[in-house]
C-alpha positions as CSV (number, residue, x, y, z in Angstrom):
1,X,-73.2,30.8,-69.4
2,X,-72.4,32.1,-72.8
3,X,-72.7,29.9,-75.7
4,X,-71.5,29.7,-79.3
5,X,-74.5,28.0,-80.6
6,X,-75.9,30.2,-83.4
7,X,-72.9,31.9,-83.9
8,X,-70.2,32.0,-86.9
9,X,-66.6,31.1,-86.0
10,X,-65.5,34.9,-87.0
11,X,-67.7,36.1,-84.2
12,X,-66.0,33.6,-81.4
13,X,-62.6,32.9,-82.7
14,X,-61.4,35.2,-80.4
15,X,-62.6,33.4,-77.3
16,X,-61.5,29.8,-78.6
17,X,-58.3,28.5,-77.2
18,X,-56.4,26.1,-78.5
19,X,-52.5,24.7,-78.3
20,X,-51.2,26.3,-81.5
21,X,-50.2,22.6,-82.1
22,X,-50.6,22.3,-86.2
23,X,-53.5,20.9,-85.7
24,X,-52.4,17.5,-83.7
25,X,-53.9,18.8,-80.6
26,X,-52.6,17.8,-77.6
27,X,-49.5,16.2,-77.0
28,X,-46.6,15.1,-75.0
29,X,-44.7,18.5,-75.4
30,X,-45.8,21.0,-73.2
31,X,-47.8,24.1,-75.1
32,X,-48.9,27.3,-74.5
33,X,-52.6,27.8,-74.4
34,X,-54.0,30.8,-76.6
35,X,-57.0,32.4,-78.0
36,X,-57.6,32.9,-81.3
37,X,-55.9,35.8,-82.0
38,X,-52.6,34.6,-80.6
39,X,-53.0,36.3,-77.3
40,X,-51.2,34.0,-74.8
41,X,-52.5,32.6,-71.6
42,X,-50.4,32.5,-68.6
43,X,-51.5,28.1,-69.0
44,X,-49.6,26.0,-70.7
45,X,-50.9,22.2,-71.0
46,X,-49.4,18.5,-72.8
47,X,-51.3,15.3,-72.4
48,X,-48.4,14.6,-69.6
49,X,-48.1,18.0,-67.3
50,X,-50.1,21.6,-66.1
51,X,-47.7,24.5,-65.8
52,X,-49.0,28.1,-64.7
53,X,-46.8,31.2,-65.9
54,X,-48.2,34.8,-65.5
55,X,-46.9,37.4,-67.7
56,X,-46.4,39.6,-64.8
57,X,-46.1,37.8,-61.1
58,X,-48.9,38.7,-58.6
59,X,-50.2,37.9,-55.0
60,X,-53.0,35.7,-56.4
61,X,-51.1,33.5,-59.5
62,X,-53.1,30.8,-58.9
63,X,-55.9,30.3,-56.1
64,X,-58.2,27.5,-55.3
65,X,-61.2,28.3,-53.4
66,X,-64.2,26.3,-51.6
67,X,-67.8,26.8,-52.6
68,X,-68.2,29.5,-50.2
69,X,-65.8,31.7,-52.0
70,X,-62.9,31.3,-48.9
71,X,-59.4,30.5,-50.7
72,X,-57.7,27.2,-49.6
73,X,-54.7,27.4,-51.7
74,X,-53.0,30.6,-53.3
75,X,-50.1,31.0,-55.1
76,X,-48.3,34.4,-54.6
77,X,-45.6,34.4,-57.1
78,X,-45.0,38.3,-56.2
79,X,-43.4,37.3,-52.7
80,X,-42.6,33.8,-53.9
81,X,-45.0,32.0,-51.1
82,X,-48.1,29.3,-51.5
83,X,-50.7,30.0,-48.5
84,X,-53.4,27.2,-47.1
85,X,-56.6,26.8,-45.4
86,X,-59.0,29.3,-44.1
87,X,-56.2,31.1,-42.1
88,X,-54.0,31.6,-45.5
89,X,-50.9,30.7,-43.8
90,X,-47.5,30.4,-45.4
91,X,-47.0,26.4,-45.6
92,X,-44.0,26.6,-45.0
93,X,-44.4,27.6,-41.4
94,X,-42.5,26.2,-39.1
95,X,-42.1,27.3,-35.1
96,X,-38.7,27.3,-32.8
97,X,-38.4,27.4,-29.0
98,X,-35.8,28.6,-26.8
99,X,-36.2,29.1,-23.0
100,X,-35.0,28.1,-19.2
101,X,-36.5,28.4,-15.8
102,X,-35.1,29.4,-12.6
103,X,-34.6,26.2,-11.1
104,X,-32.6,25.1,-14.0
105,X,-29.1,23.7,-13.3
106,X,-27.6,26.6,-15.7
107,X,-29.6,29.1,-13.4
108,X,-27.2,28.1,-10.5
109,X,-23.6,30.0,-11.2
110,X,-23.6,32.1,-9.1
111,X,-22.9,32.0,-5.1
112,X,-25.9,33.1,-3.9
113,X,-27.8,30.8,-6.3
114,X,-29.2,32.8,-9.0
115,X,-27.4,33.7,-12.9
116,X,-29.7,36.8,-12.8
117,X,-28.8,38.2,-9.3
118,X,-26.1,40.8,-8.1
119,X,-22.8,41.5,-11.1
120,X,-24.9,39.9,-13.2
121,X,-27.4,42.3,-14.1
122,X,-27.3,43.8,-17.6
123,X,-25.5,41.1,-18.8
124,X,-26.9,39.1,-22.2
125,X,-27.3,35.2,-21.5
126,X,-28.0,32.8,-24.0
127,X,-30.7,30.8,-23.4
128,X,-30.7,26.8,-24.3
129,X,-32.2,26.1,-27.3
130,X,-35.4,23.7,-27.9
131,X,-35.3,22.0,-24.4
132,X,-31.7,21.7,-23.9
133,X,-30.3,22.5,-20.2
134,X,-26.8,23.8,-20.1
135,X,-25.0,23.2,-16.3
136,X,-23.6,26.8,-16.7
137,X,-25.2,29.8,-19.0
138,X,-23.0,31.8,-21.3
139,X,-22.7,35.6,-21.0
140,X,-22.0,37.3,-24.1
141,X,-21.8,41.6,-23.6
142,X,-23.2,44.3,-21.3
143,X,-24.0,46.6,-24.1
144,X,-27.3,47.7,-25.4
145,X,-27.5,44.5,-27.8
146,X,-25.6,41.4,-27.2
147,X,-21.7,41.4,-28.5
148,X,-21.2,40.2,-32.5
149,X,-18.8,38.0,-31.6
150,X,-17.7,35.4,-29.0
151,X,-14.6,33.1,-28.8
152,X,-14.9,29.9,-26.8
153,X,-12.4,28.8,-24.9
154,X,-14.0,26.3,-22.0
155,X,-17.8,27.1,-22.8
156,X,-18.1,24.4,-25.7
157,X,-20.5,22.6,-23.8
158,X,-22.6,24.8,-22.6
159,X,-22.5,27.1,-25.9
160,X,-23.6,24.5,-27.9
161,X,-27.0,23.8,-26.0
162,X,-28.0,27.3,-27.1
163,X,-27.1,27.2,-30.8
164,X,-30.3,26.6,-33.1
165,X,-28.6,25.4,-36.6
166,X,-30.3,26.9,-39.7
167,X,-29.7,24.3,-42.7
168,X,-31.9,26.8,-45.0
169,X,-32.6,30.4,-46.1
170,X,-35.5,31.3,-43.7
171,X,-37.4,34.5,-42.8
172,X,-38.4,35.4,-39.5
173,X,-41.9,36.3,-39.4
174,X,-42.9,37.1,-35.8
175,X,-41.3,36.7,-32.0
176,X,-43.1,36.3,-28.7
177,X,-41.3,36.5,-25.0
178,X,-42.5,35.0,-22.3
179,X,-41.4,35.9,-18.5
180,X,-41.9,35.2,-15.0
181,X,-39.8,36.0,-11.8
182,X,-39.5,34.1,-8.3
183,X,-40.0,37.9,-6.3
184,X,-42.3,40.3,-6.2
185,X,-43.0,42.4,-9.7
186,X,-41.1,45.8,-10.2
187,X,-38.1,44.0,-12.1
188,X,-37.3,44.3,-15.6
189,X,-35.6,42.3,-18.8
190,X,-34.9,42.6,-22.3
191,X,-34.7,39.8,-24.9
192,X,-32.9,39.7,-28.2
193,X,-32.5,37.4,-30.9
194,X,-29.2,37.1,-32.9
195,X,-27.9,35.4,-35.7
196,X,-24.3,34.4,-36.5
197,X,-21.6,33.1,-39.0
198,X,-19.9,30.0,-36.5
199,X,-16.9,28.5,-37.1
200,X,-17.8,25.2,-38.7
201,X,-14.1,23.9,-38.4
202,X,-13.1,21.3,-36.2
203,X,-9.6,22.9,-34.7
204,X,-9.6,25.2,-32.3
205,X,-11.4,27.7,-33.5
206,X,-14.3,25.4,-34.2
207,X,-17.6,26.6,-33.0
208,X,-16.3,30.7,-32.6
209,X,-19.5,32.7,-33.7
210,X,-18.6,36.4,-35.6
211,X,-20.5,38.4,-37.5
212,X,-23.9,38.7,-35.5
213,X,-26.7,40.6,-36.6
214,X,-29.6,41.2,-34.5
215,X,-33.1,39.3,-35.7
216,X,-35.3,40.9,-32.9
217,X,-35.5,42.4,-29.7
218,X,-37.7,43.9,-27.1
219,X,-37.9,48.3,-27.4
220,X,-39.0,48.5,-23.8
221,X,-38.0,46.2,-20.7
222,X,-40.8,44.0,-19.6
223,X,-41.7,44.1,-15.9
224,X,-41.5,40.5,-14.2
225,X,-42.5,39.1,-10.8
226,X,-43.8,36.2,-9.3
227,X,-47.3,37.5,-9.6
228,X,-47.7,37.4,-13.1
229,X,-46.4,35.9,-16.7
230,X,-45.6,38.8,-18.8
231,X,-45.3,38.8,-22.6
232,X,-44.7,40.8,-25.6
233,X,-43.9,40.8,-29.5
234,X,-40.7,42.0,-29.9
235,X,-39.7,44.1,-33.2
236,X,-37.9,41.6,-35.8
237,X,-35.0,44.2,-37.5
238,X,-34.1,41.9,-39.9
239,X,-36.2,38.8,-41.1
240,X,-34.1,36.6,-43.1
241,X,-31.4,34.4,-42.2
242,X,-28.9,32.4,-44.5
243,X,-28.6,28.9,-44.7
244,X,-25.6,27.7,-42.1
245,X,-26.1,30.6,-39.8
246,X,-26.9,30.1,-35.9
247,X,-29.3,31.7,-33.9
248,X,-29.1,32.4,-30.2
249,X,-32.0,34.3,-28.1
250,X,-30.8,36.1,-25.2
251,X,-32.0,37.4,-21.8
252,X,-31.1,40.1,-19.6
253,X,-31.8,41.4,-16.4
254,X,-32.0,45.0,-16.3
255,X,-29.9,45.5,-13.1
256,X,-32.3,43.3,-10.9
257,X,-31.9,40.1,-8.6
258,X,-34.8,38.3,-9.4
259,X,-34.2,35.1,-10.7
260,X,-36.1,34.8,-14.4
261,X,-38.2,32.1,-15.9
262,X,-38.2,32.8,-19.7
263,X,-39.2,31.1,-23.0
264,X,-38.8,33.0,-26.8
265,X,-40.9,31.2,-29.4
266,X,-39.8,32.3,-33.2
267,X,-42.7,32.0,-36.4
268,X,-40.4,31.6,-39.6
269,X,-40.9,29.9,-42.9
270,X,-38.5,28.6,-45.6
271,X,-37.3,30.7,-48.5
C-alpha cells in the first residue's frame, strides 16, 4: 500500500482529498470530496449523509463485492437499476401468473363441453388472472393478435377476473407459456400478452379497454396433447407498461378441439 511517509506535501497533494470546507472539516452540509488539485470526486460526504454522483452514469456506479471478488450489490445508474446477490438480479423483480385448466368452470361454454372445441378455434381468450376462475371466458378477435379494443356489455364479471392492474411504470423482462391438452398431441396454440388503457369510470362505460398494445406473444404455434407439457419463451415486442394500464394474456386454439390447460408466468420489475 502506498505511503506518504518520507514524502513532502508537494509530492502527494495531488492524492489528498479533502472537503474543500475552509478548513472546518467535516460538517453537517453535505460536500464534495476532492483531491488536491480540485479534481472532483463523484463522493460527496457531511458528518450526517453519503451521496454517490458520477460525472458520467455507468453500469457499475457503485458496487459492493464479497471477498471472493463476486458483486452483491451494483448500482447501474446507465439503465437506472440496483442488482443483488450472486445472480445480479434486478431487486425490483417481481413475478405475475395467469392461467386456467380444462376442467375449469370458464372452460365449460360451450355445448359439447369445451371453450376450445369446434367455432371456437382461432379465437383469442382471456385467461383469469392470478388464480381467479371466471364461470364463462371472454373472446376478444380472430385475427393474427387479439383485438385493441373491447366494449363490455354483460361480460363485467367474467372480464374482470382476467384484468391484472398495473399501479406503476413496469418493464417486462421475460414470458414463459405453459400448455397441456386432454387428446392426443398434434394440436396447436398461440399465446399473447396485451396491455390496455381501461375505462376507469364508474358509468357505463366503466371497465371498456381501448388502446391495446401487444407485450408478447408466441412466433410459432406450440404443439399440445395429453402426452406432454409444452413450453416456450415467447418474444416480448414492447417491455414497458405505464402505470394504470391492464394486462390480459390470451390463448388460442389454432383451429383444434382439444381442450387446453394453460398457465403464462410474466418476469417484470419496477421503473
Amino acid at each position: 500500500m502506498a505511503s506518504f511517509t518520507g514524502s513532502s506535501i508537494k509530492d502527494v497533494y495531488k492524492d489528498l482529498l479533502h472537503t474543500s470546507n475552509s478548513n472546518t472539516g467535516i460538517g453537517s452540509t453535505i460536500k464534495q470530496i476532492t483531491c488536491g488539485d480540485g479534481d472532483t470526486s463523484a463522493l460527496y460526504l457531511s458528518d450526517r449523509n453519503l451521496k454517490v454522483q458520477p460525472s458520467a452514469d455507468s453500469t457499475t456506479n457503485t458496487v459492493i463485492y464479497d471477498a471472493g471478488g463476486n458483486a452483491l450489490l451494483t448500482v447501474d445508474s446507465t439503465n437506472d437499476l440496483v442488482k443483488a446477490g450472486i445472480g445480479q438480479h434486478n431487486v425490483t423483480t417481481q413475478y405475475a401468473h395467469f392461467g386456467i385448466g380444462s376442467g375449469d368452470a370458464a372452460a365449460v361454454t360451450n355445448s359439447d363441453g369445451s371453450v376450445w372445441s369446434g367455432s371456437s378455434g382461432n379465437t383469442h381468450y382471456a385467461v383469469p388472472f392470478n388464480g381467479y376462475v371466471a364461470q364463462s371466458l371472454v373472446s376478444i378477435g380472430t385475427g393474427t393478435n387479439p383485438d385493441t379494443s373491447l366494449s363490455i356489455s354483460t361480460t363485467a364479471d367474467d372480464v374482470i377476473c382476467t384484468l391484472w392492474y398495473v399501479m406503476d411504470n413496469i418493464t417486462i423482462d421475460r414470458v414463459i407459456w405453459w400448455s397441456g391438452g386432454d387428446a392426443a398431441s398434434g394440436d396447436t396454440t398461440r399465446c399473447h400478452l396485451q396491455s390496455f388503457t381501461i375505462d376507469s369510470g364508474n358509468g357505463s362505460t366503466g371497465g371498456d379497454l381501448s388502446s391495446g398494445t401487444l407485450l408478447a406473444h408466441n412466433g410459432s404455434s406450440l404443439t399440445v396433447g395429453a402426452d406432454r407439457i409444452t413450453t416456450t419463451t415467447l418474444t416480448v415486442d414492447s417491455s414497458s407498461v405505464a402505470a394504470d394500464k391492464v394486462i390480459l394474456a390470451f390463448v388460442e386454439n389454432v383451429g383444434a378441439a382439444t381442450d387446453l390447460t394453460a398457465q403464462l408466468i410474466v418476469k417484470y420489475h419496477y421503473q
